[in-house]
C-alpha positions as CSV (number, residue, x, y, z in Angstrom):
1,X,3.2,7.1,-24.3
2,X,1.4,5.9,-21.4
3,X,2.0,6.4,-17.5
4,X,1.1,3.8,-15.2
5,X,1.6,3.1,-11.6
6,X,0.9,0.2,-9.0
7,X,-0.9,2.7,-6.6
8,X,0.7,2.8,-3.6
9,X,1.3,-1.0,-1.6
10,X,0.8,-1.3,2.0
11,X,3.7,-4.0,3.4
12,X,3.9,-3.1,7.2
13,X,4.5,-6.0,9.0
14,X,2.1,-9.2,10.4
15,X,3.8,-10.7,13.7
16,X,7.1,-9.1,12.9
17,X,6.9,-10.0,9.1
18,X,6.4,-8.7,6.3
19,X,4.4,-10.1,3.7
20,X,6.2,-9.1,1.0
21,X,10.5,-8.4,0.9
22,X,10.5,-8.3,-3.0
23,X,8.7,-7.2,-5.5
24,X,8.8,-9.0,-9.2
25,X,7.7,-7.3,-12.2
26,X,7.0,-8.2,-15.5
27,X,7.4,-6.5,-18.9
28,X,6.3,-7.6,-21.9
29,X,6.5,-5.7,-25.6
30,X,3.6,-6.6,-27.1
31,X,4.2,-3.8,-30.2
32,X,6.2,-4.3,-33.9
33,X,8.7,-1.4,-32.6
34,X,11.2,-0.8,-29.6
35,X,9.8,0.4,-26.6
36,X,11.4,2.4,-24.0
37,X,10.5,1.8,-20.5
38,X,11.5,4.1,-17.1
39,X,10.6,2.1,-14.0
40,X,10.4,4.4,-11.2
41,X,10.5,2.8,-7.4
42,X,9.5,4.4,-4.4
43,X,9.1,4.1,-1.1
44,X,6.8,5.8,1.3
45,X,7.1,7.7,4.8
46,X,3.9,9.4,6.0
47,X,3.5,12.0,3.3
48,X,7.2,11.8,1.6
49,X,8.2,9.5,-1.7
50,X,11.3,8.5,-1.8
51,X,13.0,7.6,-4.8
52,X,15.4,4.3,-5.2
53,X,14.7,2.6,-7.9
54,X,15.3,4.5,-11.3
55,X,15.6,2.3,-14.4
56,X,15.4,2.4,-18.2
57,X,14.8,-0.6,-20.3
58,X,14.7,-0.9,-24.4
59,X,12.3,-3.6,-25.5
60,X,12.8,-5.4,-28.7
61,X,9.6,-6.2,-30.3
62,X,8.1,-9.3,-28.2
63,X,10.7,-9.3,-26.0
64,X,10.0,-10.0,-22.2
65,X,11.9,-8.8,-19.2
66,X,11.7,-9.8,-15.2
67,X,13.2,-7.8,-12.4
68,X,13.1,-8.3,-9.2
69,X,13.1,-4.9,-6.7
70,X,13.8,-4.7,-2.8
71,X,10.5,-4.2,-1.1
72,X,11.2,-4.4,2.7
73,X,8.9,-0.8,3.6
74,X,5.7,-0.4,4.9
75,X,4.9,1.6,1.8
76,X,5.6,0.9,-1.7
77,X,4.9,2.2,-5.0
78,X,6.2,1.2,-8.2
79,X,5.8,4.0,-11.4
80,X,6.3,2.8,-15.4
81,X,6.1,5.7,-18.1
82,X,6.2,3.8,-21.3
83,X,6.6,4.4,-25.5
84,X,4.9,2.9,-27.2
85,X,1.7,1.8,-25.2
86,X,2.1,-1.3,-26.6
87,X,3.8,-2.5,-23.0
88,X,2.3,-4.9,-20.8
89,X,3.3,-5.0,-17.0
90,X,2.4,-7.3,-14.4
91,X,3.8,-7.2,-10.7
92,X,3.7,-9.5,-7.4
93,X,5.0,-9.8,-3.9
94,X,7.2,-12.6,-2.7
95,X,8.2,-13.5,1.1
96,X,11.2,-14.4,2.2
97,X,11.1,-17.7,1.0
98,X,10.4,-16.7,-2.4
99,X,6.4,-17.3,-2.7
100,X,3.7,-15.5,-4.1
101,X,2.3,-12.7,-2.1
102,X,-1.6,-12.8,-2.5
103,X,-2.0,-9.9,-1.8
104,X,0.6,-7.9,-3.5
105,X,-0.2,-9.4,-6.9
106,X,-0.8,-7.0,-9.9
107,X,-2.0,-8.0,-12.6
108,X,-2.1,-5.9,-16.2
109,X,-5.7,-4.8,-16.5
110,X,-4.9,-3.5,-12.6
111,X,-2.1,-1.4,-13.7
112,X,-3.5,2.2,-13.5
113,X,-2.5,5.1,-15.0
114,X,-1.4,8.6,-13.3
């Protein structure tokens, strides 16, 4: 079982924007057996989490899976508690228009555990 987590993602806004209003993750079972997968969404207030995004996947073996999460807060943080550890999660930003937020992109190896 592993726990991972984004770390917490600062969004407030640049000239009335924000640079990211979704965020897209990626998960991919890179095992031989199911995996489970809880994705737990949060966003942040000064020193309160707040839940609103609770989800559990089953992953086939080499099955991949992309959601896409409401992200308009100044804080965000996305959590993943996964079984096997065989599961490999990637996330990024996208504005408005749909493009890639620079800086909201998180890849795999950036994934850290909690």
């Amino acid at each position: 079982m592993a726990s991972l987590t984004t770390g917490l993602i600062e969004n407030t806004p640049v000239a009335g924007v924000r640079p990211s209003s979704t965020l897209t993750v990626k998960i991919t079972n890179d095992g031989t057996v199911a995996a489970t997968i809880q994705i737990n969404g949060f966003f942040v207030t000064g020193a309160a989490k707040t839940p609103y995004v609770l989800e559990l996947l089953t992953l086939s073996p080499g099955e991949v899976v992309v959601r896409t999460y409401f992200a308009e807060f100044d804080e965000f943080e996305f959590q993943f508690i996964t079984n096997p550890d065989t599961v490999i999660i990637s996330a990024w930003g996208k504005d408005a228009a749909g493009n890639l937020t620079e800086a909201h992109r998180i890849v795999a190896k950036e994934i850290s555990s909690f």
